[in-house]
C-alpha positions as CSV (number, residue, x, y, z in Angstrom):
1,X,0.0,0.0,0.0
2,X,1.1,3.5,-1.1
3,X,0.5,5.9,2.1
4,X,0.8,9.9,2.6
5,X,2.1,11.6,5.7
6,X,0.5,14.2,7.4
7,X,2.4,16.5,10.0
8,X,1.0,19.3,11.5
9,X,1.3,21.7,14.4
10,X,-1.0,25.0,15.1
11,X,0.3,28.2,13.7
12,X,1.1,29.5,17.4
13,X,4.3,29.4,19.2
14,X,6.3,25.8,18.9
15,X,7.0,26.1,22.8
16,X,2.8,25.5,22.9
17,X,3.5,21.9,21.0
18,X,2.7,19.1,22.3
19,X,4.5,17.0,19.7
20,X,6.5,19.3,17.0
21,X,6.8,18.8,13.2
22,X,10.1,17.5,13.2
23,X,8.9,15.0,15.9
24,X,5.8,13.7,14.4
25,X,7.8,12.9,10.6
26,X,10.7,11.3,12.8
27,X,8.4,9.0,14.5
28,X,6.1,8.2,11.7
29,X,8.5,7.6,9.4
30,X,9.9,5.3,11.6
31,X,6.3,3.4,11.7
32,X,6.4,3.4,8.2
33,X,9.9,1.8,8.0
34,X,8.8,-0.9,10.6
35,X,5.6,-1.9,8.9
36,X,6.9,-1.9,5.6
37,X,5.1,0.9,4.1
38,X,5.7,3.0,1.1
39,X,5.5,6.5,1.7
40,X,4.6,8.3,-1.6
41,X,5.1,12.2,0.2
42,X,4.9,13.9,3.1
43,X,3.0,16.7,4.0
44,X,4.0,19.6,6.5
45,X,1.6,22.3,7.8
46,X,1.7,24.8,9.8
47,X,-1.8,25.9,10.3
48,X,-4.9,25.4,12.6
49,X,-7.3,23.0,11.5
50,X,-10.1,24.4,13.9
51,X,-11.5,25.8,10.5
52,X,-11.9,24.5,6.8
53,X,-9.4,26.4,4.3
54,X,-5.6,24.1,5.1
55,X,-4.0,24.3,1.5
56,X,-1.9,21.0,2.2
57,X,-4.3,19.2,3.7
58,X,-6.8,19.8,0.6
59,X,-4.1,19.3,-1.4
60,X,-3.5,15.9,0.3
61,X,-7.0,15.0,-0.2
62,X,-7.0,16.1,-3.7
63,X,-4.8,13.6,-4.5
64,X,-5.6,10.7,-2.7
65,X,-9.5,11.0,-3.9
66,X,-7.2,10.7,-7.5
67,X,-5.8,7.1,-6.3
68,X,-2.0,8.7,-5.6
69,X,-1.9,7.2,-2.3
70,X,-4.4,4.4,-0.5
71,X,-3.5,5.6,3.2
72,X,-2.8,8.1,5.7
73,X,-0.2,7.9,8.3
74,X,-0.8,11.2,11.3
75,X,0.2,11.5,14.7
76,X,-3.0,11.5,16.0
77,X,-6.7,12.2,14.0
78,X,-6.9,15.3,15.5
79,X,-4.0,16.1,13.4
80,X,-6.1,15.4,10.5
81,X,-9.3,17.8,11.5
82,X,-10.5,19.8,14.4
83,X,-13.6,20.7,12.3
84,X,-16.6,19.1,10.9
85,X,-16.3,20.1,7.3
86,X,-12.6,18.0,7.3
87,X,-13.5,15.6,9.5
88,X,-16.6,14.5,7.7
89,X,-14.6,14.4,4.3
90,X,-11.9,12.1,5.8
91,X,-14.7,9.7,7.2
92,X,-16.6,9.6,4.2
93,X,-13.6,8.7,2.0
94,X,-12.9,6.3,4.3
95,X,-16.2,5.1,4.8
96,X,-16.2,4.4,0.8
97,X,-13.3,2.5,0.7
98,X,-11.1,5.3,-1.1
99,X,-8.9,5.9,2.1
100,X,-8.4,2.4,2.7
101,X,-6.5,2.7,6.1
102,X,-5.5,5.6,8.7
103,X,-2.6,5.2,10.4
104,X,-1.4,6.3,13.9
105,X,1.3,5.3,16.8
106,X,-1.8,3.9,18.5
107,X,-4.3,2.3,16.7
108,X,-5.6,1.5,13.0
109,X,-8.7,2.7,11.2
110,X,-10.1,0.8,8.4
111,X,-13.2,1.1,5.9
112,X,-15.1,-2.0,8.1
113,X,-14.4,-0.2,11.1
114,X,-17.3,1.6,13.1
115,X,-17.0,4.7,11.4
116,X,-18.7,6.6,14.6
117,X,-16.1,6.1,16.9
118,X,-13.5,7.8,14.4
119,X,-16.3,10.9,13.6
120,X,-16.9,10.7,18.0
121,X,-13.3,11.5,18.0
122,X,-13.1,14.2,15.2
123,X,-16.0,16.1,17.3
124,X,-14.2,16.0,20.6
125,X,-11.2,17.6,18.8
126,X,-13.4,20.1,17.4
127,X,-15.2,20.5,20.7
128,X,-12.1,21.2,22.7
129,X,-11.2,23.9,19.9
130,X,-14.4,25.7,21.1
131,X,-14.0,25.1,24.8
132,X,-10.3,26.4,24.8
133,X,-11.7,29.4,22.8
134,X,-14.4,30.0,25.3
135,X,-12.2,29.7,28.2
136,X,-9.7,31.8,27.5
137,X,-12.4,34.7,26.2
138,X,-14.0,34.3,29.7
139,X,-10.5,34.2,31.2
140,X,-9.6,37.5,29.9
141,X,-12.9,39.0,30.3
142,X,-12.9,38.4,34.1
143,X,-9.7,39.6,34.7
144,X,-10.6,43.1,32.9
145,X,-13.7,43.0,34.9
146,X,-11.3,42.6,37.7
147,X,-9.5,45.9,36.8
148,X,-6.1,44.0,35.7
149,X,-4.3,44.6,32.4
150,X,-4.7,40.9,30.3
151,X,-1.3,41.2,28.9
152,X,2.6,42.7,29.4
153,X,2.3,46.1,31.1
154,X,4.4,49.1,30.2
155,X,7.8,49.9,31.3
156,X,7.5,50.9,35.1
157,X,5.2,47.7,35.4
158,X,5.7,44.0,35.6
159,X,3.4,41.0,35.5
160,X,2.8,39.1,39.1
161,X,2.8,35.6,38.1
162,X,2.0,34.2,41.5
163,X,-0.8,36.5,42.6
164,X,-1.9,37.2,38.7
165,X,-1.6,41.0,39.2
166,X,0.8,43.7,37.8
167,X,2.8,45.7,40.6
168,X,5.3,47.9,40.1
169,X,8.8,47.0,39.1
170,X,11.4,48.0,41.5
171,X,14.3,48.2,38.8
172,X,12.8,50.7,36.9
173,X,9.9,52.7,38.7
174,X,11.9,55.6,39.9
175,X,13.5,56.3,36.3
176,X,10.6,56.1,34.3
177,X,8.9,58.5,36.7
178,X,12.0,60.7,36.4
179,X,11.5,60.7,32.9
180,X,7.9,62.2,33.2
181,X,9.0,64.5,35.5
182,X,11.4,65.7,33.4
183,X,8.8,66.4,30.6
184,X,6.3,67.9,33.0
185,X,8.9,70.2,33.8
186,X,8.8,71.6,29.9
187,X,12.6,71.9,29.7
188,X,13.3,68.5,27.8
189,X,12.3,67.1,24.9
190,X,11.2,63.3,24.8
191,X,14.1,62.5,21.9
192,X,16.4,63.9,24.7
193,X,15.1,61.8,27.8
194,X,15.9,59.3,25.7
195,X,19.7,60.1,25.7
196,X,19.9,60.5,28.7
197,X,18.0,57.5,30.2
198,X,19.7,55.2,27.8
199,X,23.8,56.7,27.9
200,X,23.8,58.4,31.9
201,X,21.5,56.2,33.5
202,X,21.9,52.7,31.8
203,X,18.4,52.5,31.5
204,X,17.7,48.7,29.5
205,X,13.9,47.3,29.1
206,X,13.3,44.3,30.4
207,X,14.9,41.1,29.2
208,X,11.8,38.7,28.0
209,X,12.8,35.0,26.5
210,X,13.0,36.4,23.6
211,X,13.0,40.4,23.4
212,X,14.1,43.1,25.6
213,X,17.3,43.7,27.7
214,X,17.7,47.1,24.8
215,X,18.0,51.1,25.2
216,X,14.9,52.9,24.9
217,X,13.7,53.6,21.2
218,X,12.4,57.0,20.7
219,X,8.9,55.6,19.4
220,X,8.7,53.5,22.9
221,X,8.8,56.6,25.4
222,X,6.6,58.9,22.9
223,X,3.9,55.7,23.1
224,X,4.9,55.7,26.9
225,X,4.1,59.7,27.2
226,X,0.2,58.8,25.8
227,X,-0.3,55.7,27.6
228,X,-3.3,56.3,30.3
229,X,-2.5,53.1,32.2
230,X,-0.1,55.5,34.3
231,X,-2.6,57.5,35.6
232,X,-4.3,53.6,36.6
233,X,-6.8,53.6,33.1
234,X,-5.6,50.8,30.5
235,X,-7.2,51.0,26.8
236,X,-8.0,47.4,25.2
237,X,-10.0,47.5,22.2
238,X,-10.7,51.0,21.5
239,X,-12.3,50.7,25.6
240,X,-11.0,52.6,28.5
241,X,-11.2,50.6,31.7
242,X,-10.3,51.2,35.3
243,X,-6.9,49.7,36.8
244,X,-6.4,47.9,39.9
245,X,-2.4,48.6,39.5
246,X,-0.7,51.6,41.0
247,X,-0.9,55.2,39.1
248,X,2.6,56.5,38.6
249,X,1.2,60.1,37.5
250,X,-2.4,61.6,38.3
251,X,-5.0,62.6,35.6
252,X,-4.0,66.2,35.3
253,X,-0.2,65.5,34.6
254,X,-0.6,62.6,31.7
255,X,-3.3,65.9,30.7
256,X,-0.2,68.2,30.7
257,X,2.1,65.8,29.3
258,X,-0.1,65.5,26.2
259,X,-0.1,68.8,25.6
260,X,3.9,69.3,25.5
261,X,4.2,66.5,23.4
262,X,1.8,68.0,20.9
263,X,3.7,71.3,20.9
264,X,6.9,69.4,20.9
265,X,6.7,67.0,18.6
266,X,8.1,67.5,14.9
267,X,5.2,66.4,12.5
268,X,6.8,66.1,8.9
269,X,4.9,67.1,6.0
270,X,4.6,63.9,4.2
271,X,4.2,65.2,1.2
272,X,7.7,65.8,0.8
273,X,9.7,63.6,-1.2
274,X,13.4,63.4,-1.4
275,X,15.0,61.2,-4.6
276,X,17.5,59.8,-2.1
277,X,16.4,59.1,1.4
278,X,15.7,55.4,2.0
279,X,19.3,54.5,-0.3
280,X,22.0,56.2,1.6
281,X,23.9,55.5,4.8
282,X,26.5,57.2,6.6
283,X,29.9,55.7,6.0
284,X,30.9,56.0,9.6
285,X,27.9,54.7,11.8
286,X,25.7,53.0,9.3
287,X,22.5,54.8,10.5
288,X,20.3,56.2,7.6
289,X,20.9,59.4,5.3
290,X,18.4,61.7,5.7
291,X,17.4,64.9,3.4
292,X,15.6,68.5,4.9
293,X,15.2,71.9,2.9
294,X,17.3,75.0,4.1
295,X,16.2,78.4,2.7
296,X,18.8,81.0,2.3
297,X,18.0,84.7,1.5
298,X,20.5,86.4,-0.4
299,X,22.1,89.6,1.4
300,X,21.8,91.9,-1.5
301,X,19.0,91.6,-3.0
302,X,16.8,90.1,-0.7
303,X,16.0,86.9,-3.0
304,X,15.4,83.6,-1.0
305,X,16.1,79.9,-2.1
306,X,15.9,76.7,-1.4
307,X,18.2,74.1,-1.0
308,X,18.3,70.3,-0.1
309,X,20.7,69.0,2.2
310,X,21.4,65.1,3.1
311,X,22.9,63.8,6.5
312,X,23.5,61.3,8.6
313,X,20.1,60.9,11.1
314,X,22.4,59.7,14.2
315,X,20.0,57.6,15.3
316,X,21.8,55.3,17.2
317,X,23.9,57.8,18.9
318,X,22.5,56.6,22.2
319,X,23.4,53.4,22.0
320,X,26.8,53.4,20.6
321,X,30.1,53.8,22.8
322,X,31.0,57.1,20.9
323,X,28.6,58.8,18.5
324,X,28.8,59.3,15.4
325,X,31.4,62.2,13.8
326,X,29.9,63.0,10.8
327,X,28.1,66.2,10.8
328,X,29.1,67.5,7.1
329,X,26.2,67.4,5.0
330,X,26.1,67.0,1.1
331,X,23.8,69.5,-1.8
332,X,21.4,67.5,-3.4
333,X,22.7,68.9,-6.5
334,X,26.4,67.9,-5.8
335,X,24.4,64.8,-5.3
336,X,22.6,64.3,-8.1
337,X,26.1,65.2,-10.2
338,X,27.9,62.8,-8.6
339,X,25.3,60.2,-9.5
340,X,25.5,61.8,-13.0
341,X,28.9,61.0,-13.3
342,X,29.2,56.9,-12.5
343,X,25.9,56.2,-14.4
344,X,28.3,58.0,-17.7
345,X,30.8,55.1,-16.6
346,X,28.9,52.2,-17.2
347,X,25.9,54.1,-19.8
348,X,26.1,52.5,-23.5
349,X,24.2,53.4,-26.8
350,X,22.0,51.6,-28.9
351,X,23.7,50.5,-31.6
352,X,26.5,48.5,-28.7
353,X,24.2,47.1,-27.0
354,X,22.7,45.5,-30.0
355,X,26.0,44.6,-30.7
356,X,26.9,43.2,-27.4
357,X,23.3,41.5,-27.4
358,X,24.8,39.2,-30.7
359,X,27.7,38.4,-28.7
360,X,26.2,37.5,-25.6
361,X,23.3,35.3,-26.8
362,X,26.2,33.5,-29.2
363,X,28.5,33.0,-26.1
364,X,25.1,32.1,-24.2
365,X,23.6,29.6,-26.4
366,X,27.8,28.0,-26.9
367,X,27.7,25.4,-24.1
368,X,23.9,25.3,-24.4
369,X,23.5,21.6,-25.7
370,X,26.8,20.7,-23.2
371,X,24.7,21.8,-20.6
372,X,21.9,19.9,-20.7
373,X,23.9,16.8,-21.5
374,X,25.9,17.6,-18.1
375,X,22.0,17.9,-16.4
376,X,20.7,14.5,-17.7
377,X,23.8,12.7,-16.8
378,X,23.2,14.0,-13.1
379,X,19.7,13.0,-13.4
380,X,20.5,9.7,-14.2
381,X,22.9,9.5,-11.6
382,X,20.1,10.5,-8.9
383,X,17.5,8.2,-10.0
384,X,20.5,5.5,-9.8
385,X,21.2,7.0,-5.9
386,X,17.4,6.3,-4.9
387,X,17.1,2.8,-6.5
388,X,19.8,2.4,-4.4
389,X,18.0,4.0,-1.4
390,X,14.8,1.9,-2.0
391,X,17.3,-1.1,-2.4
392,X,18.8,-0.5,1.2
393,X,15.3,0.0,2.7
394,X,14.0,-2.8,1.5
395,X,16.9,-4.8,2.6
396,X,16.7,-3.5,6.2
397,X,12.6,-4.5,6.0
398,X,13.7,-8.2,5.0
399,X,16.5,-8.7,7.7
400,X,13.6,-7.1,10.6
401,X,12.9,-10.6,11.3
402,X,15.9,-12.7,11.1
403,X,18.2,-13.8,14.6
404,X,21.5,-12.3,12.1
405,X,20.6,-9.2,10.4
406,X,22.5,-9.0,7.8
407,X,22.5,-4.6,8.1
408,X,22.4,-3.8,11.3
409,X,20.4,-0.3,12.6
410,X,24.3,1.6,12.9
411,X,25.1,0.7,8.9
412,X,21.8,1.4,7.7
413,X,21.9,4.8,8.9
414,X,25.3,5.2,7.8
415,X,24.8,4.0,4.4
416,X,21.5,5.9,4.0
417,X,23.5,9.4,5.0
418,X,26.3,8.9,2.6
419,X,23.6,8.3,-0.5
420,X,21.1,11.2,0.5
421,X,24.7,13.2,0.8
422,X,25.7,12.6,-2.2
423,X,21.9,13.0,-3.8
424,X,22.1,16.2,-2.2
425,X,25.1,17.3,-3.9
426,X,23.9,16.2,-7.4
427,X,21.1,18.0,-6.5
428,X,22.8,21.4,-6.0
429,X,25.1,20.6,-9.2
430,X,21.4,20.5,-11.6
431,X,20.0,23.7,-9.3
432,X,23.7,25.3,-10.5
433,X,23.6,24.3,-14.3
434,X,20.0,25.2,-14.8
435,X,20.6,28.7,-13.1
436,X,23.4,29.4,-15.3
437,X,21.1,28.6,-18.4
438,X,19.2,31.4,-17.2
439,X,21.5,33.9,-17.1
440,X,21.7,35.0,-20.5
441,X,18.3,36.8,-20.6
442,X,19.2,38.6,-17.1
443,X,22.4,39.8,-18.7
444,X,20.4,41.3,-21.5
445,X,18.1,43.4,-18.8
446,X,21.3,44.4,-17.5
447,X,22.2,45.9,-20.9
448,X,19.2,47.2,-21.5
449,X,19.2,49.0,-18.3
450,X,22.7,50.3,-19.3
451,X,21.2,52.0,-22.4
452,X,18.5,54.1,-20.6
453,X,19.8,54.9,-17.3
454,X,20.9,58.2,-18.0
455,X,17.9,59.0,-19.9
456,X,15.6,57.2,-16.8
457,X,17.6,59.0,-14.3
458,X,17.3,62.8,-15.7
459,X,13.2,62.4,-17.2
460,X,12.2,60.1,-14.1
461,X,10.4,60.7,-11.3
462,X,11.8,60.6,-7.4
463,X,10.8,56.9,-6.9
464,X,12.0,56.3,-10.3
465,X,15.2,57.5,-9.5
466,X,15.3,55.7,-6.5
467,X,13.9,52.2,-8.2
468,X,16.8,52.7,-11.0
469,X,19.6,53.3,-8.1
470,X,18.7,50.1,-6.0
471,X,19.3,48.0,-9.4
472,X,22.5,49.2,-10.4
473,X,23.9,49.8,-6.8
474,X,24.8,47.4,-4.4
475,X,25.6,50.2,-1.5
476,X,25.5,54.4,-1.4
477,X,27.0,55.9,1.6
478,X,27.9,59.3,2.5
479,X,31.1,60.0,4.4
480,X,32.8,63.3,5.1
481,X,30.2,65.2,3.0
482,X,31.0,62.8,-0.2
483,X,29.1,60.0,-1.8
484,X,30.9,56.5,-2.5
485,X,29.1,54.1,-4.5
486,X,29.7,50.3,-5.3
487,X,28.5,49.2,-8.2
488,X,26.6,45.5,-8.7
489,X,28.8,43.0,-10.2
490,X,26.8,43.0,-13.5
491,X,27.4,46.7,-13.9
492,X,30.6,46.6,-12.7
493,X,31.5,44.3,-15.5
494,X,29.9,46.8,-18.1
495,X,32.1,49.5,-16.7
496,X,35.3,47.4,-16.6
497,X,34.3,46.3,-20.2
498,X,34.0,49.9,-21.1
499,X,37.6,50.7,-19.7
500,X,39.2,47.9,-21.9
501,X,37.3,49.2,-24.8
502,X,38.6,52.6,-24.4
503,X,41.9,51.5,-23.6
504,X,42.0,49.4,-27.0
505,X,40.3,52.9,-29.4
506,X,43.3,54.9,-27.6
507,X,45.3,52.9,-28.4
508,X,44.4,51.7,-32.0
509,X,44.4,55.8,-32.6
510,X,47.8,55.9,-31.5
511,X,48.8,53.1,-34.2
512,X,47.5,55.2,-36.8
513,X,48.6,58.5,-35.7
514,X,52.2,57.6,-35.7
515,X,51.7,54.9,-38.7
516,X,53.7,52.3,-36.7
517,X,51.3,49.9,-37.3
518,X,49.6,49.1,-40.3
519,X,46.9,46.3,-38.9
520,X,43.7,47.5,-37.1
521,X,42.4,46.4,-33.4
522,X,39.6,44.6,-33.4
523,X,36.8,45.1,-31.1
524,X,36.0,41.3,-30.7
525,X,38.6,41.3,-27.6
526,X,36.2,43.5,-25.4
527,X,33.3,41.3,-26.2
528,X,34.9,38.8,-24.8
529,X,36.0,40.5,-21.8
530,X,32.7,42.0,-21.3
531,X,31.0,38.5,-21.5
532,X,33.5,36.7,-19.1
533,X,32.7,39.6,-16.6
534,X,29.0,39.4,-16.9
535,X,29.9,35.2,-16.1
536,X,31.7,36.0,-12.8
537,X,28.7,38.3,-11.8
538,X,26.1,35.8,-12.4
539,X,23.2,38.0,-11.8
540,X,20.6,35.7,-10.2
């Protein structure tokens, strides 16, 4: 019999498991193996099965009401279904004889089977979906009713997990109520109680399993500032309830403190749009580039303009040992030059990049018919590697039985590592020969891109700009009020290309100038070069 695997865990955390993926395709393979069955695939899901809608699992289905596979091998049913809509299609296709037997560690189902002790046991999986549901809705219900926070309080707060309370926490009650008095005072701004908290008082959130033990973001203590749990209100679903825990601040303060923030707070107009913010970082500290407008009113005649400026943002001054240095800024026109200038460097006209188009699809389609020689011959070697698996399995099935195995457990598994090795590695040689097959029409995008970049980058819009940039550029940074750019390797292979090329025009106008030499340089050379650089970049 030909039998599908089903794994599955819920699409919450894997610490909530009671048996995980991995697990339940170790131990049911291992069933397999022992009973001797084939095992056409196996499917993995991550998904709840409390409602219809699992794409696997329908998939599964799918093809096993097409006669691909005659069972099922699960951890448990409930693995299967948690609903009526999946459990009644599993029972009925059993119930007809198409499944013709489920599978699990602890017990067989089969078509002559009473069919209502396997559907009892799909609705007690869905009914202990629904219970859980309703418990922990009543649950959290009761301790709002209670006046308790059902979740992690804010900074200032922790959760009491004996008493089921929150309390204050004694590491960090006194700063964070510092750090209100220091707004309500009105001579700090919040981006500045940042600094400080984080660099002169060592102020870290607290460490979680798996988050926490960091400096204080800037977006944390502005969501802190408009929080009304610290006057002892906590907000859950668009609902203001009354807290049992301690207020840090009273109703009038947290009213103050809103209105500093409002006053203080820098509200951007987003309807700005700078061509280069989002593509830049600073050489020095790696934080973001960012772009403002300066207006500057001329002394004599009173005129004003406008400039645009790009700088480092320093956002991770705070949390560095020494801050960043950088404080030159660069003209978005020096920019925009500067930019001008490398796209010139690797920018080619029509009539070569038809040219180089004939070259590259000759020295493409070259080792075309060598290639896919070189991918059957692997094939054939990886069919030949699972005959051989099948072979071994079946060898360790028929020596199950007998006093003096012949393949002990030890050499089975060592054998069967060294062959799904070495499958492996033909595996990644076909994923490698096919991808380079592919590479030829990438190459011509890259040549095509070539041809109108200059055009794209002076006649495009700002996202255009910026879409045309993260193709050709592997990094921008700014440093010491300059730009440095690092081209992709495709592009860096058209300008190197372009270097030879002008390299062999200088110096075939030399030959003639001084009639030293009679024969001409061909151009054929470059091609080449340009091809066998375009090959080292590979672009994927």
């Amino acid at each position: 019999m030909q039998f599908f695997i089903y794994c599955r865990k819920s699409s919450e955390d894997s610490n909530r498991q009671v048996q995980s993926i991995s697990d339940q395709k170790r131990i049911l393979s291992e069933l397999a193996l022992i009973r001797g069955f084939k095992i056409v695939k196996i499917f993995e899901e991550s998904a709840s099965a409390k409602a219809p809608g699992r794409p696997k699992f329908n998939d599964m289905m799918d093809r096993i009401e097409q006669g691909e596979a005659d069972g099922l091998l699960c951890w448990k049913l409930d693995r299967l279904a948690r609903n009526p809509v999946c459990g009644g299609r599993v029972g009925w296709l059993l119930n007809q004889g198409v499944i013709k037997q489920i599978v699990t560690p602890e017990r067989d189902y089969f078509p002559q089977d009473n069919v209502l002790m396997m559907t009892l046991e799909f609705g007690m999986a869905h009914e202990f979906i629904n219970s859980l549901s309703k418990n922990v809705r009543r649950g959290l219900d009761s301790k709002v009713l209670k006046g308790w926070f059902p979740g992690i309080p804010p900074l200032g707060y922790k959760n009491d997990l004996e008493n089921h309370t929150i309390v204050p926490d004694e590491d960090r009650w006194d700063m964070v109520r510092k750090m209100w008095d220091m707004l309500l005072g009105g001579k700090y701004y919040p981006t500045k109680i940042v600094n400080i908290a984080n660099s002169e008082w060592g102020f870290r959130t607290k460490r979680r399993r798996k988050i926490g033990g960091n400096p204080m973001s800037e977006s944390v203590i502005y969501k802190m500032f408009q929080n009304p749990f610290y006057y002892g209100f906590f907000e859950l679903k668009g609902e203001l309830h009354q807290g049992n825990h301690k207020p840090m601040i009273t109703k009038e303060e947290f009213d103050t403190a809103q209105g500093l923030i409002g006053k203080k707070r820098i509200r951007k107009d987003k309807n700005i749009h700078f061509p280069f913010t989002g593509l830049i970082q600073c050489g020095e500290c790696g934080c973001m580039v960012t772009a403002e407008k300066r207006e500057m009113r001329n002394k004599t005649n009173s005129r004003v303009r406008t400039y645009t400026y790009y700088h480092c943002t320093h956002r991770r001054d705070s949390r560095r040992e020494q801050p960043c240095s950088q404080r030159k800024h660069m003209n978005e026109k020096d920019m925009e030059d500067a930019i001008r200038a490398l796209l010139k460097t690797i920018y080619i006209s029509t009539p070569f990049k038809e040219w180089a188009w004939e070259i590259l699809l000759e020295a493409g389609h070259k080792d075309e018919a060598e290639r896919e020689a070189n991918i059957q011959r692997l094939q054939k070697e990886v069919h030949s590697i699972e005959q051989r698996l099948d072979n071994l399995l079946q060898l360790k099935i028929s020596t199950l039985n007998l006093d003096g195995a012949l393949l002990n457990d030890d050499e089975y598994k060592e054998q069967k590592g060294e062959l799904l090795k070495e499958k492996q590695d033909l595996l990644e040689h076909i994923k490698s020969s096919r991808s380079i097959s592919k590479t030829v029409d990438a190459h011509l995008e890259v040549f095509e891109i070539a041809s109108k970049c200059l055009t794209l980058f002076e006649c495009g819009t700002s996202e255009e700009k910026k879409h045309l940039l993260r193709g050709i550029l592997e990094s921008l940074t700014l440093k010491n009020g300059t730009i440095e750019f690092k081209l992709k390797p495709p592009f860096e292979a058209i300008r190197d290309g372009l270097k030879q090329i002008e390299a062999i025009e200088k110096e075939r106008f030399e030959c003639l100038r001084t009639a030293t030499e009679k024969e001409e340089l061909s151009l054929s050379n470059s091609s080449v070069l340009v091809w066998q650089g375009l090959q080292e970049s590979n672009p994927r």
